[in-house]
Each structure stands twice: as C-alpha cells, then as structure tokens.
C-alpha positions as CSV (number, residue, x, y, z in Angstrom):
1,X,-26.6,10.8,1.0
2,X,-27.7,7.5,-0.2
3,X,-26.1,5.7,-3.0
4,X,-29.0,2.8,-4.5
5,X,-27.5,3.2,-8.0
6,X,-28.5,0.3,-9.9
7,X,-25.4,-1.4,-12.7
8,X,-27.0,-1.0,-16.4
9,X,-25.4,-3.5,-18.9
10,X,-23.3,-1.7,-20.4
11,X,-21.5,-0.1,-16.7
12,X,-21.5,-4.0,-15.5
13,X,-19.8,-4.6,-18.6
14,X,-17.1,-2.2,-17.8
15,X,-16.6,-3.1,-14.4
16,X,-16.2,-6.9,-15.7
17,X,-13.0,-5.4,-17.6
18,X,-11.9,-2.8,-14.8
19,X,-11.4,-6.8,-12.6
20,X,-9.8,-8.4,-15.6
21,X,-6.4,-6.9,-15.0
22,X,-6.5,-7.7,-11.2
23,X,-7.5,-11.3,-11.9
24,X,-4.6,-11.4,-14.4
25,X,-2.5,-10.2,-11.9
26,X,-3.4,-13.0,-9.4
27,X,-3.4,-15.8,-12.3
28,X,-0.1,-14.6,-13.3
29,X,1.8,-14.3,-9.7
30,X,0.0,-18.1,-8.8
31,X,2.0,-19.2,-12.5
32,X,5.2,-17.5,-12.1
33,X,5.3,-19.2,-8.2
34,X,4.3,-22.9,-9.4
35,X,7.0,-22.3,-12.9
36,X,9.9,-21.3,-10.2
37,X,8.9,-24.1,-7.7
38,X,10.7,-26.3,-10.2
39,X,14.0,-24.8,-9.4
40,X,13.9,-23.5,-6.1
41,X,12.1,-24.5,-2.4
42,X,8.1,-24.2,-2.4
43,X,6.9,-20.9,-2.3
44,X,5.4,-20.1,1.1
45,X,1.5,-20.6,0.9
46,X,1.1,-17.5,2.9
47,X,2.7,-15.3,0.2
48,X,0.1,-16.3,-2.6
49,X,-2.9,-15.9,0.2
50,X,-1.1,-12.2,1.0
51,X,-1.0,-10.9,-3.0
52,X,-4.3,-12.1,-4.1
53,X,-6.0,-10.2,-0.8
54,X,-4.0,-7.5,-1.7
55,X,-5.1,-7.4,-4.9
56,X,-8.5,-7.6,-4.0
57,X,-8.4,-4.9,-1.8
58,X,-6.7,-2.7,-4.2
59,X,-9.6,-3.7,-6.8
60,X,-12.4,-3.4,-4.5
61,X,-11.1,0.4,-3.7
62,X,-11.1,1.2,-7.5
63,X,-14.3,-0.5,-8.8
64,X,-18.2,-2.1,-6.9
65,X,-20.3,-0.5,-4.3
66,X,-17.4,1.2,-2.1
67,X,-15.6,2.6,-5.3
68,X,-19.1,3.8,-6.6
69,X,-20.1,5.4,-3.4
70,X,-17.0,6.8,-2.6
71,X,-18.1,9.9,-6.0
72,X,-20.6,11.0,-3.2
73,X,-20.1,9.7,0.2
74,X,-16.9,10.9,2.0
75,X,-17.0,7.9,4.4
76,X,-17.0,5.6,1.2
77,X,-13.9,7.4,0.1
78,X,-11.9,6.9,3.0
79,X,-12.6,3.6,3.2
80,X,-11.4,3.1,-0.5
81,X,-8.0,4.6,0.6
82,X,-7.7,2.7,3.8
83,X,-7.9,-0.2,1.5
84,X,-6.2,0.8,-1.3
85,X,-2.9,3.0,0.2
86,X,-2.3,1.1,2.9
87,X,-3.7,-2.5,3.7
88,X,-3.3,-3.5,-0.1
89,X,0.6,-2.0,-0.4
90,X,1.1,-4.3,3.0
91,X,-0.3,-7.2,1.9
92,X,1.0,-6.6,-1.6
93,X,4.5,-6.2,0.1
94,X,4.1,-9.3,1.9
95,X,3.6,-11.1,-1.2
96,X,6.9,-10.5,-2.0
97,X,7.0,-9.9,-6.0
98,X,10.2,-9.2,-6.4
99,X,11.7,-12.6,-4.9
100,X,9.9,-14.4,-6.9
101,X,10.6,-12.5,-9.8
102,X,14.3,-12.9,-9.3
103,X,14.2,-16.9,-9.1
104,X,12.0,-17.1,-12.0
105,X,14.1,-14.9,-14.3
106,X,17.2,-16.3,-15.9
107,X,20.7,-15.7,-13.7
108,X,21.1,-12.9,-16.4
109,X,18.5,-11.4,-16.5
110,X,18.3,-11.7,-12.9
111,X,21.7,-9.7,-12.6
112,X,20.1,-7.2,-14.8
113,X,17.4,-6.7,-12.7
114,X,19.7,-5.9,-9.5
115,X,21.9,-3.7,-11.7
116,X,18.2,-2.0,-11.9
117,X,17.9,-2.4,-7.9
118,X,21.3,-1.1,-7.1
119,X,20.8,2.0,-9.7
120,X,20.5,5.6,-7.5
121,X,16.8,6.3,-8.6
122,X,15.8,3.4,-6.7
123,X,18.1,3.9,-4.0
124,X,16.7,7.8,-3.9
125,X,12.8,6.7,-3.7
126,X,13.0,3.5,-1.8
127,X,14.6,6.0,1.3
128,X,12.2,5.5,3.9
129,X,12.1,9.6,4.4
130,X,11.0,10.4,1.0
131,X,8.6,7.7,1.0
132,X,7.2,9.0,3.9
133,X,6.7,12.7,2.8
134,X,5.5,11.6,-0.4
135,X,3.1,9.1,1.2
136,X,1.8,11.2,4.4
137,X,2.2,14.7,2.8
138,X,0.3,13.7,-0.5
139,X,-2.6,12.9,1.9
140,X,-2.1,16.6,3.7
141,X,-2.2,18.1,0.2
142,X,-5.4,15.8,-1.0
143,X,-7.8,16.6,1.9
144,X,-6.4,20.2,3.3
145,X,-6.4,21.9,0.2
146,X,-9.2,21.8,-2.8
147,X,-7.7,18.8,-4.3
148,X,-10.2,16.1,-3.3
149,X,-13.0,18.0,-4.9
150,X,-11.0,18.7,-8.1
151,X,-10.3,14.9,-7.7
152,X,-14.3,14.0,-8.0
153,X,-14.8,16.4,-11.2
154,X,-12.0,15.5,-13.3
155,X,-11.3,11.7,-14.5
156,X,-7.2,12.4,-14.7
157,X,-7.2,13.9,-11.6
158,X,-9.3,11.1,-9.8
159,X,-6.5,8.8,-11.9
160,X,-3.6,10.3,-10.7
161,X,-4.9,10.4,-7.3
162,X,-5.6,7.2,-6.5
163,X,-2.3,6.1,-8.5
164,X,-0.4,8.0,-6.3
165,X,-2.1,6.8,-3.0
166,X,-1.3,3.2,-3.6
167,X,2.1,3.9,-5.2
168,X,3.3,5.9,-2.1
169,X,1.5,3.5,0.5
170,X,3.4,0.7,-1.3
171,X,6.9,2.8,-1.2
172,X,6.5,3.7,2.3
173,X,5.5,0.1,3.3
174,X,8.3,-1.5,1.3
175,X,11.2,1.2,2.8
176,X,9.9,0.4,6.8
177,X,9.9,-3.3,6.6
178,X,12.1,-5.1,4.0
179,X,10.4,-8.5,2.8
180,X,12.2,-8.3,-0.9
181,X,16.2,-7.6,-1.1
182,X,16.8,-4.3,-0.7
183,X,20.5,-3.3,-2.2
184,X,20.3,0.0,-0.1
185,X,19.3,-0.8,3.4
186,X,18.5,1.7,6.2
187,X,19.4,1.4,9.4
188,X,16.6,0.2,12.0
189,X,16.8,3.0,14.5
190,X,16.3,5.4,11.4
191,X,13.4,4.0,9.8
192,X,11.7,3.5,13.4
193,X,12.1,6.7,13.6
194,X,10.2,7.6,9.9
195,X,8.0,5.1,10.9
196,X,7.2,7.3,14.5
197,X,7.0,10.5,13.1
198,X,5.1,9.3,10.1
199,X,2.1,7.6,12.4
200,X,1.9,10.8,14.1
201,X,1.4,13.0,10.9
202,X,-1.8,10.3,10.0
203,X,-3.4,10.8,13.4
204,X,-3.1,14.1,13.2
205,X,-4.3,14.2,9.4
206,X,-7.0,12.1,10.8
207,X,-8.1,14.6,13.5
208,X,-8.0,17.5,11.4
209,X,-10.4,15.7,8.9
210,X,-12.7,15.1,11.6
211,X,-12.9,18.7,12.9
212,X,-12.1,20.6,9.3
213,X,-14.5,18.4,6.8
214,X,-12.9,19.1,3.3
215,X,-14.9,21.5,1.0
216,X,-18.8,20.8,0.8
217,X,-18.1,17.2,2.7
218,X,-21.2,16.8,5.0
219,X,-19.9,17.2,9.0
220,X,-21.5,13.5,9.7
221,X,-19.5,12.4,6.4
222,X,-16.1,13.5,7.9
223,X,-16.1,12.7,11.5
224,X,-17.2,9.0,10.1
225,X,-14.0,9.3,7.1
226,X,-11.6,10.9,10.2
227,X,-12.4,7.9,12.6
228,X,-11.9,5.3,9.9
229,X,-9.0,6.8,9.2
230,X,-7.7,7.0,12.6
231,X,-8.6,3.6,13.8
232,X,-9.0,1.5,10.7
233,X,-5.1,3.1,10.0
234,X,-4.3,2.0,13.6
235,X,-5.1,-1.8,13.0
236,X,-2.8,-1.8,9.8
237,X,-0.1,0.2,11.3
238,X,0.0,-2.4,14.2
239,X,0.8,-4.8,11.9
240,X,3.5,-3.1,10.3
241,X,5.2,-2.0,14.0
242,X,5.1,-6.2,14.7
243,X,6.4,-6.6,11.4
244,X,9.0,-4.0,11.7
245,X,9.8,-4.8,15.2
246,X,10.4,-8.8,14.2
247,X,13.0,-8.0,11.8
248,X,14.7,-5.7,14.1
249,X,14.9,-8.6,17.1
250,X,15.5,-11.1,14.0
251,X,18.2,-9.0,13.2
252,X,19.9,-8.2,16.8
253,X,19.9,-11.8,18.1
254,X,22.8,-13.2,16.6
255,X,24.9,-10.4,18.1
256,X,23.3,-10.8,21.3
257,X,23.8,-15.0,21.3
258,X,27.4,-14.0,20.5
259,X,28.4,-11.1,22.7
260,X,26.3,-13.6,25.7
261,X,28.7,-16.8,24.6
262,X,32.1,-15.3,24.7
C-alpha cells in the first residue's frame, strides 16, 4: 500500500515538537560533555558522534515518513524497530551517559547516584538474562499474538509499545557489553552465552514473521519486514559480538602477559 500522505500545517507543527525533545537531548549531552571537560580529560569525540546518531535514529523511528508509514506498511514498521530497539540503544550505549553524568555531578551527588547503581532493582534488571527475555520475548509476544494490530488502533498501546522496544533493546545492549560502570558485573562466558541464545530467538522470530505474516499483514509486507529483520538485525548484532568480544580479549590479556612472564 502506498503511503503519499501529504504534512498539513498543523501535523508539521506537531512533528516540529515531537523533535524538540530529541534535539534537547543532543544540546544537553554536547553541554554537560564541554561543562565536565573542565575537570576531567576531553571527552572522546566518538561518544558525542555515537549519542546524537542514536538519537536520531530513535527520533526518526517515532516521527517523518518511516514513522508515518509504518500505521500501514508492515515493512515501514520493522524498519522503525530495527532503528529504534536496537541500533539506537547501541549507539545510545556507546555514548556512554552515565560516565558523563558521574563526572559532571558533584562527588556527592555522584556517591548518591552509585548508591542508586549498587541498589538490587538495578542489579535485578541490568542481569543480562532478564534483559534478554524481556527484550526478545516482548518481540515474540508483539508479532505472534494480536498485539501489533491492537498496537496500530490504540494510541497507549502504540505508546507503550514502542517504549518498551527501546527500553529493553537498551537494557539488553547495556547488560552484554559494559561501556558505563556496572556495580554488578556478569561474567563473560555467561553473558556470551545470553548473547548466543538470544541471536538465535531473533532469527528465528525473524523466520517465523516471514512465513506466519501477523494478522491482516500483506504476505509481500512480511517476507520484506522478516528479511530486514533478519539481516538488518545481523549487521547490528555484528557489532555488538566485536564489541563484546574486545572487552573479553581486553579483559584476558593481562592474565595472559602475566601467566606467559613468570
């Protein structure tokens, strides 16, 4: 189905103040960054370039021609997602908000903030197993059951969604690879493991899309949605195993310069 829907006004108006907050949040990060340059080494130039993508990926997925078209073209839709739960929560996450939160804040309100960190709600949703089943099985439940048509009818629904899917891509990509502190760490061989199982549940998600179309999604529609999907989620997931897979070698060569020298 074709989507030549033409902005009035008034709709232009609102998308104008849909972007506002995600230019805000790019402004802000780039002033927080240059405010704790004064205290601490330059912040990487990589890590603005990272956030501001990110949140232009996130913003693109929720308003313009992709967000618009996505109400009645299923490939649309998946492309939103691909953008908004999973490369925006990785570039997002490479951004690394939280680190420059803590050297901008004062030491005590900094130590307040880890108190937060170290507290057992954070340590119970940043576990890279719950944000994996709440990441990949919140997908399951959106296109296997009658929820992504419920989504496109209902405004809180279609909310909630979409706050979900970039809350639980951001979750999962933050527990696999650790770019801000982390007070509860999991081991490597346990997340790789998450991270395994969890690529296999997408590419099977993505193959089941393909050959079971949700409800009243067009065949053509969902074979395009399950192969951007499948391969659009391959390119960012190879990012995140080189990611992942740096921080373990990172991690192991110390002990293996040691254990080599004596």
């Amino acid at each position: 189905m074709k989507h030549n829907h033409v902005l009035q006004p008034g709709e232009l108006a609102f998308e104008s103040l849909m972007a506002l907050p995600f230019l805000l949040a790019i402004i802000f990060y780039i002033i927080t960054a240059l405010i704790s340059n004064k205290g601490h080494k330059r912040w990487p130039f990589h890590r603005y370039f990272c956030w501001a993508i990110g949140i232009l990926c996130a913003g693109t997925a929720l308003f313009g021609p992709i967000a618009d078209s996505a109400h009645v073209d299923f490939t649309a839709h998946m492309m939103g997602h691909l953008l908004l739960g999973m490369l925006a929560p990785l570039l997002l996450a490479l951004g690394a908000p939280m680190t420059l939160l803590l050297r901008t804040l004062s030491v005590v309100h900094a130590r307040r903030l880890s108190q937060v960190l170290k507290s057992w709600p954070v340590s119970f949703y940043s576990n890279p197993a719950f944000a994996a089943l709440i990441n990949i099985g919140g997908l399951w439940v959106l296109y296997a059951t009658d929820l992504y048509m419920l989504m496109l009818h209902n405004t809180l629904i279609h909310v909630v969604v979409h706050f979900h899917v970039f809350l639980a891509g951001y979750l999962f990509t933050i527990s696999i690879i650790y770019i801000d502190p982390i007070p509860h760490k999991y081991s490597f061989p346990f997340r790789a493991a998450v991270l395994i199982l969890s690529l296999a549940a997408h590419g099977i998600l993505s193959k089941y899309i393909y050959a079971h179309p949700p409800a009243y999604v067009p065949i053509k529609q969902a074979e395009w949605g399950g192969m951007i999907m499948y391969y659009g989620g391959d390119l960012v997931d190879i990012v995140l195993i080189f990611l992942f897979c740096r921080q373990w070698y990172q991690a192991a060569r110390p002990r293996d310069a040691v254990s080599i020298s004596q």
